[in-house]
N, C-alpha and C positions, 0 to 999 in steps of 0.2 A: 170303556174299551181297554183292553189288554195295549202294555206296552210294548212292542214286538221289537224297539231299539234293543241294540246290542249294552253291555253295562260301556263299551268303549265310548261308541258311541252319545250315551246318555253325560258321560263325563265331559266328552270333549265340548258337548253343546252346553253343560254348564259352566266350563271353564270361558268359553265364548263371551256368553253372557255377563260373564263378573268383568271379562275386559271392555267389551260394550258399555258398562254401567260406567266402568272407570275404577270400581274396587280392586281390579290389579291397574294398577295403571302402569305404562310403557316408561320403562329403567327397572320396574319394583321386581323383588324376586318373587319365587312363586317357593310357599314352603307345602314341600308335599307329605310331611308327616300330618299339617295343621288339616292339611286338604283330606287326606285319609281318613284322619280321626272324622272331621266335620262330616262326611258324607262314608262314614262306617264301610269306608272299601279296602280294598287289599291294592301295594302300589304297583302289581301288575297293571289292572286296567290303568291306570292313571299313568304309568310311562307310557302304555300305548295311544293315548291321546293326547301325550304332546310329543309326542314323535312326529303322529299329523300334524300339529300346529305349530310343529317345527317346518315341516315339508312348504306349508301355505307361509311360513313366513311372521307367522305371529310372536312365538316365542324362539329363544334360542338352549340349548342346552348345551352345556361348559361345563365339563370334565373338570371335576374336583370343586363348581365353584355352584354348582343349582342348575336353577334353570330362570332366564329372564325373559320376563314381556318385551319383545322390542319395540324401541324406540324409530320414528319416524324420522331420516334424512332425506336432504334435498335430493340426494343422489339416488334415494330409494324411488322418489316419484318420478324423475326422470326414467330412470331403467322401468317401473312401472307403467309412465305412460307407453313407452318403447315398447312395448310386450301386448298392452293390450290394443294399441294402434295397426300393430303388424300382425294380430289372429283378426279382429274383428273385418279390417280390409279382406284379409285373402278370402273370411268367409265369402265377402260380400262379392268379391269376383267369383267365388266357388258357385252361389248358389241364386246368382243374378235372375236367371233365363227362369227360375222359382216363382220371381215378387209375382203376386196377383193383384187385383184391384182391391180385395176385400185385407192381404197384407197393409197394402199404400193404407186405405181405410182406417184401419187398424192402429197403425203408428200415426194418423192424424188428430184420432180419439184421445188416445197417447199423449201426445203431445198438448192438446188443447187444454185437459185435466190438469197435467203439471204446472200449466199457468194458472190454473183456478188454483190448483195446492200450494203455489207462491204468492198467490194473491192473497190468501189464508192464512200465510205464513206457516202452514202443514208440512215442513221439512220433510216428518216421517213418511206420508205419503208422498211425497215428492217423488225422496230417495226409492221407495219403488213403483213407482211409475217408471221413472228414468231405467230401473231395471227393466221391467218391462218392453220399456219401447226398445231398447237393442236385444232381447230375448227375441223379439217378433223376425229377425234374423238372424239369429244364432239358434235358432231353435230350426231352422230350415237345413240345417248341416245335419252330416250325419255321421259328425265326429264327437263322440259322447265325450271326450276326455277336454273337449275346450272350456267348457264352463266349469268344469274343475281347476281349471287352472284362472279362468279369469276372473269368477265372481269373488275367492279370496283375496286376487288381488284389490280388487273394487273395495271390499269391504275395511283391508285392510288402509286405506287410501282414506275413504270416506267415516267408517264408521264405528273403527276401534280405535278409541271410545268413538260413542257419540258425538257429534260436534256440532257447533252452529254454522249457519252458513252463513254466504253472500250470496244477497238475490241477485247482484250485480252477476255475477259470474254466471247463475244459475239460469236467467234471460238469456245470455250468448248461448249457452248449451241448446236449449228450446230454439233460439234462431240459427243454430247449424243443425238440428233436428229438420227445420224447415228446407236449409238449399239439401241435405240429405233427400228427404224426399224428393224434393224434386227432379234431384239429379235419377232418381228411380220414374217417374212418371217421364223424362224423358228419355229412357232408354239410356242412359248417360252412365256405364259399366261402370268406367273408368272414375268418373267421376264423382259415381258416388262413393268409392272404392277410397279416394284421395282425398274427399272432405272429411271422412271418418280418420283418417293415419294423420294426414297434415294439418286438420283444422281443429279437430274434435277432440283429438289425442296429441295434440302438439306442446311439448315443455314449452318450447320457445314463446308462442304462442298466449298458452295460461301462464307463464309464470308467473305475474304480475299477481293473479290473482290466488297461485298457491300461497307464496308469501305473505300475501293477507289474512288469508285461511289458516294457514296453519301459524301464524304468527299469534292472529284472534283468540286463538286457543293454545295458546301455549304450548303446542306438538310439536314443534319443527326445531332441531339443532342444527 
């Protein structure tokens, strides 16, 4: 099959991947003479994909000094959780009077999987499952620009680089998946509205288990 990506595009999704792997890793600079030569491009495309992954938060670019992968702080996940707690809510008030049965169904499949995928120790699958099950409501919106804004952050959060996890943590997620639903089978706007902002997405809340996470792996300054 033809590749119908744009050359920006094909960049920025290989640049992804090298920080995903860890071969850029977050402080490391990024040399875009090395990156040119390696993939035989010209450094237009190549500032234009990290202009995006400047935008998303991945790298930064500095005037006279490169451009750097960044680095993850606590204050980034606080202001991260804060962002995607207060879109994922308002969807949830937005597009409440939406859920169906075969929705509720759906995020209970969802949900049941991700404990076979920790049961498995299947991270990878895990990690999208867990996509998943909050796609199953944000894909009910009909604001095309949220999951541009959210799933960078997610990613940035979870999975540049790769990381290991805690299944500890990863059980409380899957058990406020569950009063989630529920809070949706009974009608309860609000309240499923507030277990995603307050509970789901709460610094105060995870902290305990960011700093395990990201301690684990050596990410967090």
């Amino acid at each position: 099959m033809l590749n119908i990506k744009s050359l920006r595009e094909q960049i920025y999704e290989h640049l992804k991947n090298e920080m995903q792997s860890g071969k850029l890793a977050p402080g490391s600079s990024i040399n875009l003479n090395a990156i040119s030569r390696q993939l035989e491009i010209s450094k237009t495309p190549l500032r234009d994909a990290l202009i995006q992954l400047e935008a998303e938060g991945f790298v930064s670019i500095l005037p006279r000094r490169g451009v750097l992968v960044r680095k993850l702080y606590l204050h980034d996940i606080k202001e991260s959780y804060e962002i995607i707690g207060a879109l994922e809510a308002s969807v949830i008030l937005s597009v409440f009077d939406q859920f169906t049965s075969t929705h509720i169904s759906r995020m209970e499949q969802l949900n049941a999987k991700q404990m076979e995928a920790l049961n498995k120790d299947n991270f990878e699958n895990y990690y999208k499952l867990n996509l998943e099950f909050h796609g199953v409501f944000l894909e009910l919106s009909d604001n095309v620009a949220l999951n541009k804004i959210i799933i960078p952050l997610k990613q940035r959060l979870y999975d540049f680089p790769r990381r290991s996890y805690l299944k500890d943590w990863e059980l409380q997620h899957i058990s406020e998946h569950e009063q989630f639903i529920d809070f949706i089978k009974r009608g309860a706007k609000e309240g499923a509205a507030d277990i995603i902002k307050d509970v789901h997405w709460s610094f105060a809340i995870h902290e305990k288990y960011f700093r395990q996470f990201y301690e684990l792996n050596n990410s967090i300054d």
